[in-house]
C-alpha positions, 0 to 999 in steps of 0.5 A: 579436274574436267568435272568442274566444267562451268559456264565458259570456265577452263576446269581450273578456273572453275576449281578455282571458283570452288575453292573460293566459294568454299573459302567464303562460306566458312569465313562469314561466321568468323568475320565479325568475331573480331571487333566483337571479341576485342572490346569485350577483351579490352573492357573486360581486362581495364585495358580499355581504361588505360590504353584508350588510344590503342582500344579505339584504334584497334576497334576501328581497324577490327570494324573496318576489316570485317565490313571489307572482308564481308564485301569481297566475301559477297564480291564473288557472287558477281566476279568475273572468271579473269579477276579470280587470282585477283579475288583470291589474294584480295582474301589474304590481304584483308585478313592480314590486319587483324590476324597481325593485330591479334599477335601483336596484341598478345605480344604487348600483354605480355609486357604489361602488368596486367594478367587478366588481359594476358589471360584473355589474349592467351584465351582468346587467340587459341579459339581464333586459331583453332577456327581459323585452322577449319575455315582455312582447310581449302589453302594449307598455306594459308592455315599456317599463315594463320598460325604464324600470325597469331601465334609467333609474336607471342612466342617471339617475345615470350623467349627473347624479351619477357620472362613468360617463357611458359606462356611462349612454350605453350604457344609452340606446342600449339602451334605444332599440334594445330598444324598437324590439325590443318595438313589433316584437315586440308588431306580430308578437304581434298580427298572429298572433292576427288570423291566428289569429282569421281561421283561427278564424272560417273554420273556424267559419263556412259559406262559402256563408250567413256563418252559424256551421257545423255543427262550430261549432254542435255544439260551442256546443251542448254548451257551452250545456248544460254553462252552463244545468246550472249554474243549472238554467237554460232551453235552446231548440233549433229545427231550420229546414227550408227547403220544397221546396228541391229544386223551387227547384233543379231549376226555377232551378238551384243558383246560385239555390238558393245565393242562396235560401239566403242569402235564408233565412239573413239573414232567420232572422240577423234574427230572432234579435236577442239577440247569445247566440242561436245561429244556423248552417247545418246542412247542405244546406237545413237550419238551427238555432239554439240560444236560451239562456235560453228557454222553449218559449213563449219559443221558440215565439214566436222560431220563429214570427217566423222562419217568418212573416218567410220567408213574408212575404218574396220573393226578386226575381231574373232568373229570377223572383220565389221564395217560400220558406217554412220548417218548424220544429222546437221543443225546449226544456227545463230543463236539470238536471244534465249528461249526455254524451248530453244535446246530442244528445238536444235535438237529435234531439227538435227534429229529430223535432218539425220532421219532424211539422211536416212531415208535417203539411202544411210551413210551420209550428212544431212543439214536440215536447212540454210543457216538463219537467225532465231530466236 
């Protein structure tokens, strides 16, 4: 799930974030249909003249669960990632006492004498079902939670209690070709967000090394800087060239150069053990990595592994045994308050510190100046 990668989220929490965005989007139609269908329900049928308690009650119940439902549906928007399970079983809770009331109400029709009523319940609850089943494709549990609620006190009664068995007969095999529906529905719902998550990680990620592109990397920048602002926290950026790549072209050719590369690639990915480290290619032979909550010291140390371990090592192929080295370029800042142009700025001091590195002879790390506060 690494493509739901949010600010500071774990790619679970983000997912989790999805499912409840998506959750919220397709409950709102449905929120208020409730207090809206069951007066006209209870009007309709002269149930409201003869049970008056019940249609008042019932309707002050449907009116104030819409009005919570719709507030925790809107609560997402500012939610905290830690409150997320809390938010998610918040969701069930308040759908709880109208879906109940619902069956139970379908239930008690059928001990009256009243077959408008019966018929508006009957009518009624199988569209709830049926709407309930699509809005509740992200949690099958839920779905048939759904359908258990709506339609099991009917069915109940319809065997057990009353004569309307017909009524009850038909309920289950509703039930049984609703939810087939929704184990459909949920397959079909999942399967889009792998697809979505495959297209997401191939636009995300270099073809040739597997490592995160350069689009990717520019938008994790700006992710990161906007995230370390918050706390006055530290951002690192290194900019990695490879040394005299062109030779290794124009000696072995580019399927070599393309297997140097992801020798380079794999070996700075190794270097960077922390899962909140950045690492991406950048273009051509060049590569950057961008390490949160690190200092120059912190950076320099990172940069130094990643140079020592290209230098230590040999990529052994039939054209011969290759020695890559790399230069690298060091910033690391304090990050202060948030400016537009902060990303690039980091950036261009990395990409400045790793030209004097090479300009001063190649396989070696340069920072670009002491550690200070911006912005």
């Amino acid at each position: 799930m690494a493509v739901f990668s949010g600010l500071g989220m774990t790619s679970d929490v983000a997912l989790d974030f999805r499912v409840a965005r998506d959750l919220a989007k397709r409950s709102i139609p449905g929120i208020f249909i409730y207090p809206i269908f069951w007066p006209i329900l209870a009007y309709g049928s002269n149930f409201a003249n003869t049970h008056q308690l019940i249609t008042f009650g019932v309707t002050l119940l449907m009116v104030l669960c819409s009005i919570l439902r719709f507030y925790h549906v809107q609560s997402l928007r500012h939610l905290a990632p830690e409150k997320m399970t809390f938010w998610h079983q918040g969701f069930y809770f308040w759908i709880f006492p109208q879906v109940a009331s619902w069956g139970v109400l379908f239930a008690y029709a059928m001990f009256l004498d009243n077959a408008y009523f019966l018929l508006f319940m009957a009518f009624s609850a199988s569209g709830i079902v049926a709407g309930g089943v699509n809005t509740f494709a992200p949690k099958l549990k839920l779905s048939l939670w759904f359908l258990v609620a709506v339609l099991g006190p009917p069915i109940i009664v319809g065997f057990l209690l009353t004569e309307h068995w017909v009524i009850a007969l038909l309920c289950v095999t509703y039930m049984v070709y609703m939810a087939g529906l929704a184990k459909n529905q949920n397959h079909e719902y999942w399967i889009s967000i792998e697809n979505e998550q495959v297209l997401a990680q191939q636009s995300r990620t270099d073809a040739l090394t597997k490592l995160d592109n350069r689009r990717f990397f520019d938008e994790k920048l700006n992710e990161l800087v906007h995230l370390s602002s918050r706390n006055h926290e530290q951002l690192a950026v290194l900019v990695i060239d490879c040394d005299n790549f062109k030779t290794i072209n124009d000696r072995y050719g580019h399927d070599v150069g393309d297997k140097a590369l992801q020798h380079v690639a794999k070996l700075i990915k190794k270097s960077l053990p922390r899962t909140t480290d950045v690492c991406a290619r950048y273009g051509g032979e060049e590569f950057s990595a961008l390490l949160p909550g690190t200092d120059v010291a912190g950076a320099t140390l990172v940069a130094e592994r990643i140079r020592r371990n290209l230098e230590e090592s040999t990529l052994i192929l039939e054209q011969g045994v290759i020695a890559i080295t790399v230069s690298i370029g060091i910033t690391a800042h304090e990050i202060g308050n948030f400016q537009q142009d902060l990303p690039r700025k980091l950036f261009r001091e990395a990409d400045k510190a790793l030209y004097l590195a090479k300009q001063n002879g190649r396989n070696r790390c340069v920072c670009f100046q002491e550690e200070v506060k911006i912005a």
